[in-house]
Phi, psi and omega in degrees: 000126166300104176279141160244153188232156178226125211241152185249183197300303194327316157314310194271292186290002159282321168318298215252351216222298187304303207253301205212074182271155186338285162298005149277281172282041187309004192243343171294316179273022149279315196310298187302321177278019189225282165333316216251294220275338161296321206032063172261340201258098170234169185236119177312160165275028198260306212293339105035263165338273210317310213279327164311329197279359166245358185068044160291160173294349167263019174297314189274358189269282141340339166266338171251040161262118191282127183085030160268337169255110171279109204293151167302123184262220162260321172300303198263303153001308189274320198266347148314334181275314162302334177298291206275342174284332190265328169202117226274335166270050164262324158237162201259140218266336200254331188304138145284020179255132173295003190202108143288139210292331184322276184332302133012276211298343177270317177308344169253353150299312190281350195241006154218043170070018152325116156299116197272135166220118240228165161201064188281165147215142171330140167318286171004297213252018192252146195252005190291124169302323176307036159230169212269343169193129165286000000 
């Protein structure tokens, strides 16, 4: 049996940027292009966003894996608008991004059987200029 997965921005840039970039870990980015390419490995198309707004290398790394972003339907919208009315600190209240990728990324994971895999960290404890206050 095939796990298929769905990965959020915290993930890719823990991968790519943090833990284990390429030129250091070079047998990692076959691995990750061959799951996208298998088409086991997808992404909301928020998390796109998210990965656009500092231009990391893995933004150009992501933008050219082609069927890794699923754009939103009504089935993940709706179980995204539950996620977050039922637990509202999924997304974090001080970011300056008009659309957080979280919520997505698990409504799309969960509504098509999916791993969701995640490196989240508490609202609290993130240091990204993009909220409203540190």
């Amino acid at each position: 049996m095939s796990l298929y997965y769905c990965i959020d921005t915290s993930a890719l840039m823990t991968w790519y940027i943090r833990r284990y970039p390429p030129d250091v870990f070079p047998s990692v980015l076959p691995k990750m292009e061959e799951l996208v390419a298998s088409g086991r490995l997808h992404a909301s198309e928020y998390v796109l966003s998210e990965l656009g707004a500092k231009k990391d290398p893995i933004f150009d790394w992501a933008n050219a894996q082609s069927g890794l972003f699923i754009k939103t339907d009504s089935t993940v919208l709706a179980k995204a608008s539950q996620l977050i009315a039922k637990y509202p600190l999924l997304t974090d209240p001080s970011s300056l991004r008009p659309v957080q990728a979280d919520p997505y990324v698990v409504a799309l994971g969960t509504a098509n059987g999916w791993v969701v895999v995640t490196q989240e960290t508490y609202a609290k404890a993130k240091i990204s200029g993009k909220r409203k206050q540190r």
